[in-house]
C-alpha positions as semicolon CSV with decimal commas, in nm:
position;residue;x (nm);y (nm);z (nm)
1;X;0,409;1,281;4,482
2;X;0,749;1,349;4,595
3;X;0,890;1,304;4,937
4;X;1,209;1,466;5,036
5;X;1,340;1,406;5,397
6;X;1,676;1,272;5,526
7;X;1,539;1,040;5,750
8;X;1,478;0,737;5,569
9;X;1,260;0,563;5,802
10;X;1,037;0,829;5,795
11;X;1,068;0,849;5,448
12;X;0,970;0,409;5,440
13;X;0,676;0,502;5,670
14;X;0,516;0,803;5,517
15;X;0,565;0,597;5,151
16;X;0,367;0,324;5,313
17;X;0,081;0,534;5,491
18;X;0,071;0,668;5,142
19;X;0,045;0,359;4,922
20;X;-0,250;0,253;5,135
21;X;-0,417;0,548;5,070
22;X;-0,406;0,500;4,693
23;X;-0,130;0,742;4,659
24;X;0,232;0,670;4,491
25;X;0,481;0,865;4,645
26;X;0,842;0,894;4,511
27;X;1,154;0,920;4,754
28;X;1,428;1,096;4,784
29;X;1,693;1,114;5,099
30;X;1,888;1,407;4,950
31;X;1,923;1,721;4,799
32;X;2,143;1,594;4,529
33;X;1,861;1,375;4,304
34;X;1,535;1,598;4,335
35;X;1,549;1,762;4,013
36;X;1,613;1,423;3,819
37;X;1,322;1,290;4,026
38;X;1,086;1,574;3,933
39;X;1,217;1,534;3,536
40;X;1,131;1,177;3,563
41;X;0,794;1,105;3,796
42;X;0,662;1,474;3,733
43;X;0,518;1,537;4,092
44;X;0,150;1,685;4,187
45;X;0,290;1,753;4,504
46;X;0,599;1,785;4,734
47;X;0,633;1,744;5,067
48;X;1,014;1,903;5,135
49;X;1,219;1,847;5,473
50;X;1,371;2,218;5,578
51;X;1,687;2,058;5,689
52;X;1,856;1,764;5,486
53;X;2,181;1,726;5,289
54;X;2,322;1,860;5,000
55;X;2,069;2,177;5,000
56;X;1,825;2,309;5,236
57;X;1,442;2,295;5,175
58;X;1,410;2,630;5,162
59;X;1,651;2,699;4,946
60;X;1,531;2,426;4,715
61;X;1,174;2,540;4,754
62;X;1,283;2,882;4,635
63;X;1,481;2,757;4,289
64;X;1,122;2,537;4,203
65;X;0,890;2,830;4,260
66;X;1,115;3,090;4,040
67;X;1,155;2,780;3,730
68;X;0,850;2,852;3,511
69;X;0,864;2,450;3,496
70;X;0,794;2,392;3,804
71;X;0,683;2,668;4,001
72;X;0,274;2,560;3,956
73;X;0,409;2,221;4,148
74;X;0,259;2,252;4,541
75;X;0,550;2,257;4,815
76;X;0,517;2,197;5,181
77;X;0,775;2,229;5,409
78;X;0,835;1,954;5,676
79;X;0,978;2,018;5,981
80;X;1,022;2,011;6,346
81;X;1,149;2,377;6,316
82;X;0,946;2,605;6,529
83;X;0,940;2,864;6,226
84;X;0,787;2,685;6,013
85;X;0,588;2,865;5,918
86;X;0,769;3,158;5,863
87;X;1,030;2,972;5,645
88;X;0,741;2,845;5,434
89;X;0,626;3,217;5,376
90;X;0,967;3,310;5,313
91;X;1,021;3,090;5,005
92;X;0,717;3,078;4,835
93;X;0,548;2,693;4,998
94;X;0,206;2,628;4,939
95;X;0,191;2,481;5,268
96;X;0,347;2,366;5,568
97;X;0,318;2,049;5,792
98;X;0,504;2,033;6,188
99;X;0,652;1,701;6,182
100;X;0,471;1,655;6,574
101;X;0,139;1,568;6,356
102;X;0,046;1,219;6,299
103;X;0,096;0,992;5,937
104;X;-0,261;1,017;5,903
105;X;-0,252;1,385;5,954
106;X;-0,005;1,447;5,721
107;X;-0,158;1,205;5,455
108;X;-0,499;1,430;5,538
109;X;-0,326;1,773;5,429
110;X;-0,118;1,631;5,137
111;X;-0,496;1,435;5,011
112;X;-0,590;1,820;4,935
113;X;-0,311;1,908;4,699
114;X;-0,328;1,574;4,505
């Protein structure tokens, strides 16, 4: 699993909610290092912030889904953004989660992609 958010203390906490769950989940803070991240851990899922630095979500989310490499890889978008869900339509997510749920909600919906 991948996790791709700016906020590193979210970021610390969702990784830890995670590992007690079973589940290793990978980091990254920034748009620049998610395609050496994929290359090297090979996600079963990510769960991609709409806003962060060095490339937006959903333009990220669009470039995985068109790459026959890694378009079978589930995506959902994180945010606080009140389109949500509308931005996750728009380029091609498997999912979406509102970043007002809970860790335990969010480790609920990613449990059914991994």
């Amino acid at each position: 699993m991948l996790l791709v958010d700016d906020d590193e203390d979210w970021l610390l906490l969702m990784q830890n909610s995670l590992k007690k769950a079973g589940l290793t989940a990978i980091t990254s803070i920034n748009g620049q290092d998610i395609w050496e991240k994929i290359d090297t851990c090979h996600p079963n899922v990510i769960l991609l912030d709409i806003q962060m630095k060095g490339i937006s979500g959903e333009t990220f989310c669009r470039s995985l889904k068109i790459n026959p490499a890694t378009s079978d890889i589930p995506v959902l978008m994180f945010s606080s953004n009140r389109d949500i869900d509308l931005i996750a339509k728009r380029c091609g997510a498997d999912g979406y989660v509102p970043k007002t749920v809970s860790t335990r909600e969010v480790k609920e919906m990613v449990m059914q992609y991994v």
